[in-house]
KENUDREN-300136 format. One record per residue (C-alpha): residue in three letters; residue number from 0; y, z, x. Coordinates in pm, whole numbers. Each point is the difference from the previous one (the first is absolute). Example, Ala and Ser with C-alpha at 12.3 -4.5 7.8 and 13.67 -1.06 7.14 Angstrom:
- type; seq; y; z; x
- Ala; 0; -450; 780; 1230
- Ser; 1; 344; -66; 137
This chain:
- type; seq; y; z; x
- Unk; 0; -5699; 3503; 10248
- Unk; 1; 350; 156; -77
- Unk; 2; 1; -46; -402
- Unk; 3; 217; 109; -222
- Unk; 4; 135; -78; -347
- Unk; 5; 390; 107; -185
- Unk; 6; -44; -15; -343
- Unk; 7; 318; 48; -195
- Unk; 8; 156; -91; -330
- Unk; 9; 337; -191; -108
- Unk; 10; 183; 0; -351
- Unk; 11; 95; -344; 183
- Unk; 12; -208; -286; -183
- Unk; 13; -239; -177; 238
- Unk; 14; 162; -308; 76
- Unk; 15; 281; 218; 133
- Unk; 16; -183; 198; 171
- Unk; 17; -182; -259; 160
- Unk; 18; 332; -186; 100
- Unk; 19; 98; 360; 193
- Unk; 20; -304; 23; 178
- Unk; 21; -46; -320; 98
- Unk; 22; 350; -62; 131
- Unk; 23; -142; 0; 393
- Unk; 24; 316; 44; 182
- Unk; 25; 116; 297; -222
- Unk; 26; -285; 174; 149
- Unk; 27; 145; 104; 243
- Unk; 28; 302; 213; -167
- Unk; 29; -321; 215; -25
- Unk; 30; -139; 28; 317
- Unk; 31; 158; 56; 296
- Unk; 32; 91; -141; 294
- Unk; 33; -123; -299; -202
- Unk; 34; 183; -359; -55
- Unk; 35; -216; -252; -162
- Unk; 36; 1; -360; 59
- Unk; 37; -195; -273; -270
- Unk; 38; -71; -289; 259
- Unk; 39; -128; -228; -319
- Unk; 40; 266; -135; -279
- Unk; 41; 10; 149; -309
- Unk; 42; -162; 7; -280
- Unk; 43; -251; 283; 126
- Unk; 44; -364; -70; -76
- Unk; 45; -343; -33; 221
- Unk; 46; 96; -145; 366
- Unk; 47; 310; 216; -8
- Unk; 48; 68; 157; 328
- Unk; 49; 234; 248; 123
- Unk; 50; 30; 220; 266
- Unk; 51; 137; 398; -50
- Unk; 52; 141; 100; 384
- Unk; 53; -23; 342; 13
- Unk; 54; 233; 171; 347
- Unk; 55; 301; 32; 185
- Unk; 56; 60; -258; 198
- Unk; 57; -278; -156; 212
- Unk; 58; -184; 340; -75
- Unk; 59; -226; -91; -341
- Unk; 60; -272; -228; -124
- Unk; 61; -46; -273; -286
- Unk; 62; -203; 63; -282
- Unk; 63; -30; -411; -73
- Unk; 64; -151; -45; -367
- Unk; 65; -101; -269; -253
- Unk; 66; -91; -37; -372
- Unk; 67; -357; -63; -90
- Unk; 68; 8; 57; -373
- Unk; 69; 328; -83; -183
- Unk; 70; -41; 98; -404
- Unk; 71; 320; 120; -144
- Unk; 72; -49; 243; -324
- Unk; 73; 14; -179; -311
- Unk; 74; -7; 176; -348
- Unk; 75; -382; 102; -10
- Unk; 76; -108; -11; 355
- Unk; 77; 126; 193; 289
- Unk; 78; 121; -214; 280
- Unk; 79; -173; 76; 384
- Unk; 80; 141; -137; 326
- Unk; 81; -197; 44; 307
- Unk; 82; 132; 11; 371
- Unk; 83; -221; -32; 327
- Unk; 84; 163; 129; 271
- Unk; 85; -24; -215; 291
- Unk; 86; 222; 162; 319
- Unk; 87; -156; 86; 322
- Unk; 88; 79; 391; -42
- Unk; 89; -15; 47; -397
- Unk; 90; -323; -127; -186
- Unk; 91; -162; 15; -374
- Unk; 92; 141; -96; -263
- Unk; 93; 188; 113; -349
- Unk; 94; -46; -38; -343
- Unk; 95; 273; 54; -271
- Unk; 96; -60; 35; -378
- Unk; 97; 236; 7; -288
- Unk; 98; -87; -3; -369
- Unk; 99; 108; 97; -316
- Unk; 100; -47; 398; -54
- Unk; 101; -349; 13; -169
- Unk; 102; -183; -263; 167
- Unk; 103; -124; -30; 371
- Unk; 104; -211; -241; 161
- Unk; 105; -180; 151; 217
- Unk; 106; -122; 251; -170
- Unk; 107; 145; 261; 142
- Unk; 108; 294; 96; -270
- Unk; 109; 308; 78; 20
- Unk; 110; 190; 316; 50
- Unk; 111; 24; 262; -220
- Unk; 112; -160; 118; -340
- Unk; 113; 33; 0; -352
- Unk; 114; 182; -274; -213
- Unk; 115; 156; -281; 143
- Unk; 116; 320; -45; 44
- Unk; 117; 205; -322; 67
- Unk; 118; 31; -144; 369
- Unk; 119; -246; -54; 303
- Unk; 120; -256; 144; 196
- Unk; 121; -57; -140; 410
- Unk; 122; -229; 116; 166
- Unk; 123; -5; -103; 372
- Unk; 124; -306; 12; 201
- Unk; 125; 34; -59; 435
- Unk; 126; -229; 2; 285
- Unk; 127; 228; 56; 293
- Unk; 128; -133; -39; 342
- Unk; 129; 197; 74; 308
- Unk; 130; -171; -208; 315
- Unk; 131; -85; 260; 268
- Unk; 132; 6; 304; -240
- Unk; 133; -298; 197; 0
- Unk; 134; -236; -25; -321
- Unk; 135; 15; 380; -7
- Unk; 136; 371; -16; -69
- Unk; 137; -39; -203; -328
- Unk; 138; 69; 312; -178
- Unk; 139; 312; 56; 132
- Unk; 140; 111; -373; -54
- Unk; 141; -123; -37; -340
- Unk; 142; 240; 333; -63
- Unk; 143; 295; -133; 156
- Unk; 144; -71; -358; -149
- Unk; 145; -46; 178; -308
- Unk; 146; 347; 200; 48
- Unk; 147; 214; -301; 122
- Unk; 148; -88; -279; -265
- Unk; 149; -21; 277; -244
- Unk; 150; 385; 45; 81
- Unk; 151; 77; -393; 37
- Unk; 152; -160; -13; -382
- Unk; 153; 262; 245; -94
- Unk; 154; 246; -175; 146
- Unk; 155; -93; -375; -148
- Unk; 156; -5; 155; -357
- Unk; 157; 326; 201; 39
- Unk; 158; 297; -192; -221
- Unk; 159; 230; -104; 266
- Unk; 160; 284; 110; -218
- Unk; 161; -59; 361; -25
């Protein structure tokens, strides 16, 4: 199994931070190569599928996904969606957390120590399988998996106006 986990913190509050991270298609202004297309109408929730295309030109592969679990943060409880990935070449699945800073349902925490301070915590936890790549390699792909959502994180948080 390639797993790996970002944890990071926001002064964003959680329902904002949710929205950014769960905006599909702006994904992929933080991978890339990547274009993302949501093949089910809005709003998102479980039976949501879309499809990030990762290449140039014929040259790439899908990574096809759809929402399990669908619980948006509410003041209290963290919010958790879930994605199984369901392409040919890509396999797993994904699992996204935002609360409020101080609380964390899975038990894991959030980042950080000391006193709270105001925003959110996410913590997101993937199992990335690549069909055809050796189980020896998992490492490697957990690393770069690790490395490249790490940076797409970044990039969802980021106020677009700066």
């Amino acid at each position: 199994m390639a797993l790996f986990r970002i944890v990071r913190r926001t002064p964003l509050a959680p329902a904002e931070a949710w929205r950014r991270l769960t905006d599909w298609q702006r994904h992929a202004e933080g991978v890339p190569l990547t274009r993302i297309t949501v093949e089910t109408p809005p709003p998102s929730g479980p039976g949501t599928v879309f499809v990030a295309r990762t290449g140039l030109g014929r040259l790439g592969f899908d990574d096809r996904m759809e929402i399990t679990r669908w619980e948006p943060p509410v003041p209290g409880s963290p919010g958790v969606c879930r994605l199984e990935k369901r392409a040919r070449t890509i396999t797993g699945w994904a699992e996204i957390e935002v609360g409020e800073v101080g609380q964390a349902a899975s038990g894991e925490g959030e980042p950080g120590r000391g006193a709270p301070a105001p925003g959110a915590y996410l913590i997101w936890r993937e199992d990335l399988r690549v069909r055809g790549l050796p189980r020896a390699l998992d490492p490697l792909t957990a690393y770069a998996g690790r490395l490249l959502f790490g940076h797409a994180v970044k990039v969802l948080l980021k106020d677009r106006a700066r």
